[in-house]
N, C-alpha and C positions, 0 to 999 in steps of 0.2 A: 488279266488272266494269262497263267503260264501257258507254253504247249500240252505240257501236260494236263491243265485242268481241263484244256479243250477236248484233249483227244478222251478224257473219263467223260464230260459232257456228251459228247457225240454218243460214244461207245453208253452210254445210258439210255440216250435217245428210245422212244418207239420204233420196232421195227414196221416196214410195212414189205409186201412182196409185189412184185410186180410184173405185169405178159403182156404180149403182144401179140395179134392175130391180124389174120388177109381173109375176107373177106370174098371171093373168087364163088364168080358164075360161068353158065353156060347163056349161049345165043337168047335160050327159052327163061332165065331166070331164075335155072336150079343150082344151089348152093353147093359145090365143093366141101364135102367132111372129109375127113379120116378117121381109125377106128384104132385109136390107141391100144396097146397088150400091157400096159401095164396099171389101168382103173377099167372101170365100167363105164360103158358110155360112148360116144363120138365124141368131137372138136373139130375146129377150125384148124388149118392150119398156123401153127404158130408155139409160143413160149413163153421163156421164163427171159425176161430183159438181163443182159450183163451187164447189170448197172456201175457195180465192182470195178467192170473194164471200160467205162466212158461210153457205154453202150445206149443210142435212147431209144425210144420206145416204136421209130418210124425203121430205124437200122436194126432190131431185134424181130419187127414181120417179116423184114426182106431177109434175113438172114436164116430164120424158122422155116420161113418159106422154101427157100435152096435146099437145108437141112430135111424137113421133112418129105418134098414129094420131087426135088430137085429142078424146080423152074425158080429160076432168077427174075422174080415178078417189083419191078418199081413201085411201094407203096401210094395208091393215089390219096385222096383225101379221110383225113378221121371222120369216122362214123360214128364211135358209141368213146366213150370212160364209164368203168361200171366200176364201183367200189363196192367188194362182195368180199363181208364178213364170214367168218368160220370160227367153228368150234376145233381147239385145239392147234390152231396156228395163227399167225398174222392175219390182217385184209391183204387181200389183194387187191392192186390198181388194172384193171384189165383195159388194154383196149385196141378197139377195132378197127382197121383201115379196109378202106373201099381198092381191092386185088384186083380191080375188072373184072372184063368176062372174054374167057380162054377160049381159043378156036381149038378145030380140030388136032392140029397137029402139037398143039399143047398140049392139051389134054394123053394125046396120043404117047408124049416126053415126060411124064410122069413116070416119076419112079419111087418107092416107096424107100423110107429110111427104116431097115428091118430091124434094129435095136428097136424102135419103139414101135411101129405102126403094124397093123396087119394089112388093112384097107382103106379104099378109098369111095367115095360113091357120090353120087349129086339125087340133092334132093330139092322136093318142093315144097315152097313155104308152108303150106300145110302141113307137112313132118317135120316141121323144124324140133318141136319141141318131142316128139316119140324117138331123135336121135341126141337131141344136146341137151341133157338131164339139168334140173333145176334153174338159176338161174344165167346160165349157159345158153339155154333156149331163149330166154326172155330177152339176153343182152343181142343176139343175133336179129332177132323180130326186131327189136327196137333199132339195129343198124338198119335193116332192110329197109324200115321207115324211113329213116332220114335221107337216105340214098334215093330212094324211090321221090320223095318230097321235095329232096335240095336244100334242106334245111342244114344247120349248123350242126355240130357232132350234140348230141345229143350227153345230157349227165344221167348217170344211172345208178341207185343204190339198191345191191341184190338183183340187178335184172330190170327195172321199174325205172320209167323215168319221177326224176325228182321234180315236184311240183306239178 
């Protein structure tokens, strides 16, 4: 196989998209959103991986992170991969790492990133899913799980774990 035929192979290949998120509590348990301006809904903090740029997927939460609420938070351990299909664009590879849980004066050093964000809020597992629509809600419940459990990062398709 030439260069060339490689790089028309590649360049055919399926696309896939792919993000990264932190995970981040408080002392009591409640979950760190933000409140995006530009879809409906809340998230997590986090993104879109620069895979482009040798970016992986544990160096795109830390860097999302900074980006969006400006704490410099060390990724601890993966929590969830969720492979969540959609109509009219790629799958995305989502996944979740365990942010800790922020003290006061963390919390206090947030700053929002105003290109995207409006707010910020902490919730409780019970609102998980009245703020992170579809299976955005499911993928975070099913972090919470594994986190709370100590179990392995959990696989998840749409939000559900597989099997």
């Amino acid at each position: 196989m030439t260069t060339y035929d490689y790089a028309a192979y590649v360049a055919a290949l399926p696309r896939v998209l792919s993000g990264a998120a932190a995970l981040l509590r408080d002392a009591g348990g409640r979950v760190l959103l933000v409140e995006p301006n530009y879809r409906p809904g809340w998230a997590l903090p986090g993104g879109t991986i620069e895979s482009d740029a040798g970016e992986t997927p544990r160096e795109a939460a830390r860097r999302e992170t900074l980006e969006e609420i400006g704490l410099d938070v060390e990724p601890g351990r993966l929590l969830a991969v969720d492979w969540v299909r959609g109509s009219g664009r790629p799958p995305i590879v989502a996944y979740v790492y365990d942010g800790g849980v922020l003290d006061d004066g963390q919390f206090s050093a947030i700053r929002l990133q105003q290109e995207e964000l409006v707010s910020w809020k902490l919730v409780e597992r019970h609102e998980i899913t009245l703020y992170l629509l579809g299976s955005l809600g499911l993928r975070v419940l099913a972090a919470l799980d594994a986190l709370t459990a100590g179990t392995a990062p959990v696989e998840l398709v749409d939000g559900r774990p597989v099997g």
